[in-house]
N, C-alpha and C positions, 0 to 999 in steps of 0.2 A: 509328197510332203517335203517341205524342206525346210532346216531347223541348222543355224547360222550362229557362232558365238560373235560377239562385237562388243568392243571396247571403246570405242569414240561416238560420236553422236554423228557426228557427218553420215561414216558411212550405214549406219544405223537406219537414218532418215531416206540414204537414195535407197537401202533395201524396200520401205516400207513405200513410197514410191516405186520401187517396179513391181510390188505385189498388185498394189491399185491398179496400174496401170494396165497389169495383165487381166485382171479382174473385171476391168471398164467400170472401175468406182468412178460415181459423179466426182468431179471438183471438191465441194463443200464436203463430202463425204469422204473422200481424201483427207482433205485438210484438217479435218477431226481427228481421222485414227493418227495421222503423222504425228499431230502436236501431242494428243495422248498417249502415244509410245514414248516421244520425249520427254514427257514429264516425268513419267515414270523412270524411262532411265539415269536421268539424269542426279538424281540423289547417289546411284549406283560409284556415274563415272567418276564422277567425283569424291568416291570412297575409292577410288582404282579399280574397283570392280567388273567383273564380265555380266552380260546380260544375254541372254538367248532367243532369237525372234523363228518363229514355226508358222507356216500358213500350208494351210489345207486346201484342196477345193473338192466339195462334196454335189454329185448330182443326186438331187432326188427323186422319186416317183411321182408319175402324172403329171400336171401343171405348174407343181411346186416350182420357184426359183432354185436353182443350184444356192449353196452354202458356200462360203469363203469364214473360213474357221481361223482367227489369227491370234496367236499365245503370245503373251511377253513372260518372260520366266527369269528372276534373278538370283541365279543358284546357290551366291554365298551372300546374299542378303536377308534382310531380315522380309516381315510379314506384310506383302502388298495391304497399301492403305486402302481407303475408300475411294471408290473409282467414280461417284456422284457427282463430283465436282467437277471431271474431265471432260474434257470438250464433245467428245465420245464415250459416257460410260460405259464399264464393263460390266456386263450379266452375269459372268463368271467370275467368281475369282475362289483360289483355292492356293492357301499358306502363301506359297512368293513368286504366285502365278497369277496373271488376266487373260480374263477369255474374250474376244469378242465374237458374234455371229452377224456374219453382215451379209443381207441377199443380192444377188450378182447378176445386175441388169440384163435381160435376155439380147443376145446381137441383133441386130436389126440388118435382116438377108440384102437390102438396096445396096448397091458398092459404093460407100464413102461414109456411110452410115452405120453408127453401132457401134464405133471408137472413139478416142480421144481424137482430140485435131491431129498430134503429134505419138502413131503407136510406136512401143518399142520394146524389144525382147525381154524378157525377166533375167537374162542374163549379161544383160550389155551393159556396164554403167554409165548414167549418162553425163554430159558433158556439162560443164561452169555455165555456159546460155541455155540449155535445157533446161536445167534446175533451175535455173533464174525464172523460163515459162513458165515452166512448173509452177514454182511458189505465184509469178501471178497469175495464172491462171486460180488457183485457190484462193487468191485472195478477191481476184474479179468475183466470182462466186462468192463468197462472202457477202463483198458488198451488194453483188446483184441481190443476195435473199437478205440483209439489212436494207434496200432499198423496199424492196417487196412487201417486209415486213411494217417500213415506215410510211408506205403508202397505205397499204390497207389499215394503218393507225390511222391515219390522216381520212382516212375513207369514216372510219369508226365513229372520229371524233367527230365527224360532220354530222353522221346518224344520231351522235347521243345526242349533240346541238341542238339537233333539229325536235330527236325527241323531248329533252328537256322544255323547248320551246312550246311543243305540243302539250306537255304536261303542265306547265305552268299556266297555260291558258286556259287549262281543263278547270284547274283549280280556281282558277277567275272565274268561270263559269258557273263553277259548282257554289264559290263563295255568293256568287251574284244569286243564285240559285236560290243556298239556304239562309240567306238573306229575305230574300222575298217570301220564302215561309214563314220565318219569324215574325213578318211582319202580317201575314196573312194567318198565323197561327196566334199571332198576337190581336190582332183585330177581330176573330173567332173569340176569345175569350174573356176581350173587354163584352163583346156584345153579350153572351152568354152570362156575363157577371152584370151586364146592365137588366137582366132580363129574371134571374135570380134575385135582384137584393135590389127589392124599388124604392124610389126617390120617396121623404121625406113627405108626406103628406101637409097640404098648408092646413093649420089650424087655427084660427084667431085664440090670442092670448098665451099661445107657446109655443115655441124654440124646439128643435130638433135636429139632430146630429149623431152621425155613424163615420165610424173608423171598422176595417177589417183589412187584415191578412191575414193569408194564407201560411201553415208550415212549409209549405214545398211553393214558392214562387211560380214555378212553373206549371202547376194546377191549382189555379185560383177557385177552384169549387168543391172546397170543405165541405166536414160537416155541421158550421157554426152557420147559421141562418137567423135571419129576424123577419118581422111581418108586423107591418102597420096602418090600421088602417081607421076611419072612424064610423062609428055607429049612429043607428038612424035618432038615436037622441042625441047625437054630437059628443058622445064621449070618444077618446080614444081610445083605442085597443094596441097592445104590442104585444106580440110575441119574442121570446128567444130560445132556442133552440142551438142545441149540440150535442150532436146525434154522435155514437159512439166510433172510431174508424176514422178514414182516412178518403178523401178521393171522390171519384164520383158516386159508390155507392151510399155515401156516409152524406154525400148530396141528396140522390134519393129517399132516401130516408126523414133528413131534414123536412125539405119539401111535403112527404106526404102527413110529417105532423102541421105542420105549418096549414097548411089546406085544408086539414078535417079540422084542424083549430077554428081557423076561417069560418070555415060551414055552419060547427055548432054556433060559434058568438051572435053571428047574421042571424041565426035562428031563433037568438033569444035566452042561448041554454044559461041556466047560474054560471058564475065564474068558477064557482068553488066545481063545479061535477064535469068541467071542460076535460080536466087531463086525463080523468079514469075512463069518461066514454071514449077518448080519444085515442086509450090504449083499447078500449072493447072492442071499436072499430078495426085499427089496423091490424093486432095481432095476428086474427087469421090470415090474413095479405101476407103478412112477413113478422113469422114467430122469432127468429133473433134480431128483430129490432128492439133497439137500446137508443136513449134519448134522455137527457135530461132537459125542463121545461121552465120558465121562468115566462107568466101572463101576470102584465098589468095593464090597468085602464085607470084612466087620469079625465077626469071633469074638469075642461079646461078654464069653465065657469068660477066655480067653486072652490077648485084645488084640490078638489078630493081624490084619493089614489088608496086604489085597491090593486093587491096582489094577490097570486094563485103563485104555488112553488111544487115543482117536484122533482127535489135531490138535486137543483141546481145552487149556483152560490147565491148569496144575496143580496137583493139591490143596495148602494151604496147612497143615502142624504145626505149632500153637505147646505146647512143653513147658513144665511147672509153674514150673522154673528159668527161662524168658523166651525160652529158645533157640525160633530157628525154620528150619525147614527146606522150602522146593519139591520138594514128591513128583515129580519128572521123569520122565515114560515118553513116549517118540519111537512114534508111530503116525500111522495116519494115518484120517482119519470115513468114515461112511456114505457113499456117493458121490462120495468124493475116487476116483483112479489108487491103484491098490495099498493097500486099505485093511485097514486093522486094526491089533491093539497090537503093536507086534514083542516085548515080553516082559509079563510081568507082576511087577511092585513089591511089593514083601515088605516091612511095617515094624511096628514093635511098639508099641502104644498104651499108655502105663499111665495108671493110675488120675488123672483130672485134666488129663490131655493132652485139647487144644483142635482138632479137627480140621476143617477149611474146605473144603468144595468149593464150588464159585462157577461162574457165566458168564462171560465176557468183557466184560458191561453194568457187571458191577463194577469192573474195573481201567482199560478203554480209555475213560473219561468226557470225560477229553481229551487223549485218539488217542495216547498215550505211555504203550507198554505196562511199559517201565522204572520208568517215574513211580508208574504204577499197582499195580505188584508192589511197591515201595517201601513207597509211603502205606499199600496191602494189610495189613503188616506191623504196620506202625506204630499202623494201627483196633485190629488184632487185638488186640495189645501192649495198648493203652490200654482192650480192654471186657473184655480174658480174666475181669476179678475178679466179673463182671456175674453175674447170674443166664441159664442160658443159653439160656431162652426170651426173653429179650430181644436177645441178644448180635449176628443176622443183622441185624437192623434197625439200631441200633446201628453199625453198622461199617459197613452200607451207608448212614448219614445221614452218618457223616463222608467217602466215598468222593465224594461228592453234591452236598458244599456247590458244587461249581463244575463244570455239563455244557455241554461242548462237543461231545459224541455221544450222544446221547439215544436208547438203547437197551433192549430189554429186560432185568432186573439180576432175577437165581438170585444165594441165600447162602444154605448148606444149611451147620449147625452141626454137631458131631456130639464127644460127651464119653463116656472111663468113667468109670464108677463106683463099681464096684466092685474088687477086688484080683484078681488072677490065682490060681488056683488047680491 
């Protein structure tokens, strides 16, 4: 062991240098503990203070490196700071002591090899050009492992380049990607909506027009449905439907009243007994279905118009004169208690008169069905002059401008034509 007091920093530094040196510290590993000794002392010397430098060398058992233990101790100073920030921090520190533990390169048996370029005694001090090596040799090291360091940056930054380049392509890729789904998941649900909700049947003497969206854009198949179709005396038939839910099941649903509706009218059945057998039919298929129903048929001849209702809202007449009137029939839907229309609605269309069946997405937008029969009116009133393949849209953009229940929205138009005969 040996433990050295010193008052100047010179000879401080060539101490700490022949311990390295005896030691076979790398360069850079040198050059750490030097300048962290001097830091430390140097608050001392400049208080006039002594500082005490002790280095050990410890062999271990087995494989282990030997130890080189090296203390800096300031014995009438105050409390070593924090050693984190030195070039070489200390593991140890204890009141106005640093410890360091630094493992001690094993010699390498070849002759020339296993030392410094330049060995020399622990007790010799060395001369003005030594020291000069010295320092550059530390500093050569240095920069050698800032060159080292700055190359494998430079190696790094190529990598991330290279990666980011890879990634941003990826992203192109994937963009191009779910691009082409959108448009193939978009093309999947025009056709599926074309295959759901058919075209306008031509009828001589009347006018026909639908508007629908969806609550979710992005699944365009509610459960608001319509079905139109004419019968073999040439009258029309429509259904409307809005089945209770959301999605494709509330689709399902639609559909399979839509279709037993279909079956009975083709068959002949009264208008008024359509909705109860309708529920008689599918109930057992599917006991929580729920549906509200709205059937009329319109004598395109004549202008006569009969309704069937159960628990939907009510068709909406606007006449050439401005008057309007709520087709009102009391029943009750597909899967309500006691379902069906308790009568059927008789009224006379002429030539010009504006006829509206609708969902409930059009008037309850915000939850005030008063408000909505109201405003209902007032669309009507304001597009009747329109052309009437515009007129659904139209009246549902002004029912629209402000949704506080965002539902699915049916507005099925419906005009004559022609004169009665």
């Amino acid at each position: 062991m040996t433990a050295r007091r010193y008052y100047t920093l010179a000879p401080l530094r060539q101490a700490v240098r022949r311990i390295a040196f005896a030691n076979r510290l790398p360069a850079d590993v040198r050059g750490r503990l030097l300048l962290s000794v001097s830091e430390l002392a140097a608050s001392e010397f400049r208080a006039g203070r002594p500082v005490v430098l002790t280095a050990t060398h410890e062999h271990r058992p087995g494989n282990e490196p030997s130890l080189l233990t090296v203390t800096f101790q300031a014995p009438q100073g105050r409390a070593c700071p924090s050693t984190d920030d030195l070039p070489l921090p200390a593991p140890a520190i204890s009141g106005n002591s640093a410890t360091w533990h630094i493992p001690v390169p094993e010699a390498d048996p070849r002759p020339g090899h296993g030392h410094p370029r330049h060995v020399r005694s622990a007790a010799s001090p060395p001369s003005a050009p030594t020291e000069s090596r010295d320092s550059d040799e530390e500093l050569r090291a240095a920069l050698d492992l800032a060159d080292t360091l700055a190359s494998e940056y430079r190696l790094l930054k190529h990598e991330l380049a290279e990666t980011n380049a890879g990634v941003v392509a990826l992203y192109v890729q994937l963009e191009q990607r779910d691009e082409q789904v959108r448009k193939a998941h978009g093309q999947v649900l025009r056709e599926l909506e074309d295959a759901l909700r058919p075209p306008p049947p031509r009828v001589e003497g009347l006018e026909l027009a639908v508007h629908y969206a969806p609550a979710d854009p992005a699944a365009p198949t509610g459960g608001d449905l319509y079905d139109w179709f004419t019968l073999p005396d040439g009258t029309l038939h429509i259904t409307i439907v809005d089945a209770v839910g959301h999605g494709v099941r509330s689709t399902r649903t639609a559909l399979n009243v839509t279709h037993a509706v279909r079956t009975l009218a083709l068959e002949g059945h009264p208008l008024q007994s359509i909705l109860a057998r309708t529920h008689d039919i599918l109930m057992p298929l599917d006991p929580r279905l729920m549906a509200t129903v709205l059937l009329a048929r319109i004598d395109p001849v004549t202008g006569e118009l009969q309704l069937a209702n159960g628990s939907h809202p009510p068709a909406l007449l606007l006449r050439t004169d401005g008057t309007t009137q709520y087709l009102e029939v009391k029943g009750r839907g597909v899967g309500f208690p006691l379902p069906g229309s308790e009568r059927v609605l008789s009224a006379q269309l002429d030539p010009g008169d504006l006829l509206l069946l609708y969902t409930d997405g059009l008037t309850e937008s915000r939850r005030d069905i008063c408000e909505g029969e109201i405003r209902l009116i007032r669309a009507a009133q304001a597009h009747a002059h329109r052309v009437l393949a515009d007129i659904p849209t139209a009246i549902a953009a002004d029912m629209h401008t402000i949704v506080h229940h965002a539902d699915d929205t049916l507005a099925l138009a419906l005009r004559i034509t022609l004169s009665s005969e």
